[in-house]
N, C-alpha and C positions, 0 to 999 in steps of 0.2 A: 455600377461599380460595386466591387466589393472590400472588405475591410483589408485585405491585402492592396491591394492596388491603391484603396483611401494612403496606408499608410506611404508607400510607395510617393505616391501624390506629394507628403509635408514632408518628406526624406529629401525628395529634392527641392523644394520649395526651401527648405533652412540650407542646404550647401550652395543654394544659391545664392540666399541671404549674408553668409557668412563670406563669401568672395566680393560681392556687393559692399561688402563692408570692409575689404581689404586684407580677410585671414587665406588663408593657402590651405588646400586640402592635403593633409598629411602622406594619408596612403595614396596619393599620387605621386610620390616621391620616394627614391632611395634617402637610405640614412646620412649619406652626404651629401643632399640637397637638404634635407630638413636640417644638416647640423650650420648649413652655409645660409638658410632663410631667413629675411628680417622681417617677416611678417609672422603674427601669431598662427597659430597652426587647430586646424577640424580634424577630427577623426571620430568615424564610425564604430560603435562599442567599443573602441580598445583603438591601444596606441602599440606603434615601433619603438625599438629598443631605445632609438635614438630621442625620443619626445622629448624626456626630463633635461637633456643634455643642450638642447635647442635653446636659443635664445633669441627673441624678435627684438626691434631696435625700437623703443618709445618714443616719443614726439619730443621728448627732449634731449636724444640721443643716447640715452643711456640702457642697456642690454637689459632684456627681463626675460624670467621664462613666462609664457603665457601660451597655453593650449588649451583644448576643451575637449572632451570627448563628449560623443551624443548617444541617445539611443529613443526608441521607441517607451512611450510609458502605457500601460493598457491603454487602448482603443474602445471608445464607445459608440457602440450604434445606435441609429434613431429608427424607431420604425412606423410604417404608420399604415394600417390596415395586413400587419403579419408581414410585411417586406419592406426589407431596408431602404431608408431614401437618402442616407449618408450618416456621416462618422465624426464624433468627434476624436481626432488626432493630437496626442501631448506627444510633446518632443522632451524630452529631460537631456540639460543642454548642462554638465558638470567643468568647470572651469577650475584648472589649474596654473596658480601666479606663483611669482616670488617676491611682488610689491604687497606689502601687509594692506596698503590704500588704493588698493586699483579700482576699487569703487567709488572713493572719495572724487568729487568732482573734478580735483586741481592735479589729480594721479598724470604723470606721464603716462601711463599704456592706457588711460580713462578713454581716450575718443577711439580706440579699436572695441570698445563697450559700448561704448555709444553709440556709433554707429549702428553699430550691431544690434542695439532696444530700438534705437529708429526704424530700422527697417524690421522688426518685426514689429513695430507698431504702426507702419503704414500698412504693412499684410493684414491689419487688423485681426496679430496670434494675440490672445488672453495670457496675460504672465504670474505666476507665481513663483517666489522665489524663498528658499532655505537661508539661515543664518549663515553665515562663514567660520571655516572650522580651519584648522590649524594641522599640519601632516608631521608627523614626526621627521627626523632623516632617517635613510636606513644606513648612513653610516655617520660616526661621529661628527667627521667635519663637514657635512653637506648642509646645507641651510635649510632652513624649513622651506616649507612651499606650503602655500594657503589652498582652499576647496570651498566652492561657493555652485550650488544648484540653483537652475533655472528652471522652469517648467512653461513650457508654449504651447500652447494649446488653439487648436484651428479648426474649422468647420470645413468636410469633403463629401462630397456630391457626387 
């Protein structure tokens, strides 16, 4: 294997994760499936026009925005006698809410989180995570939307 393919490898390994857990793959959708979706929304580097406009439905019925964009973070290789014998793989997993407590254990959109650490804690991925930060609106009346980074990190072979 090599470091392309390693990463190939935990690219699908997390969109499988994250369907496993109940989220919808964004760019598998037009903008009027993702504006009609009740599940939180994955996408790969970058989102559709439509992301922010999305709203998934929380466990206690009530509308949130919740997406995530991912992406690759450097890749490390191991090596051992001058050739690679696999790779460490971080996913940088960037989640965008409109619940200030969606981390908070008692949050409505909590268990599409949850789920989602479970199964990458049964993958046995390695997590680190950034504070939570606060998004301005980009216009007066739009509400803030919170940003909270994940970092998964997996061993490929």
């Amino acid at each position: 294997m090599n470091v392309i393919g390693a990463e190939n490898e935990a690219i699908e390994a997390i969109e499988e994760i994250f369907k496993r857990a109940g989220w919808s793959d964004g760019w598998g959708m037009d903008d009027a499936e993702v504006l009609r979706s009740q599940s939180p929304l994955f996408y790969r580097n970058a989102t559709g026009a439509a992301a922010e406009r999305a709203q998934c439905v929380a466990s206690g019925g009530r509308s949130q925005t919740l997406y995530c964009i991912y992406n690759t973070s450097p890749t490390e290789s191991k090596y051992a006698e001058n050739h690679p014998y696999g790779f460490d793989v971080t996913i940088c997993l960037t989640f965008y809410y409109s619940d200030p407590f969606l981390f908070h254990k008692e949050s409505d959109g909590n268990p599409y989180i949850d789920r989602f650490m479970e199964e990458l804690a049964d993958g046995l991925w390695v997590i680190a995570s950034e504070g939570e930060q606060q998004i301005p609106p980009a216009e007066d009346r739009q509400a803030y939307l919170y940003r909270k980074m994940i970092f998964a990190t997996n061993f490929f072979n």
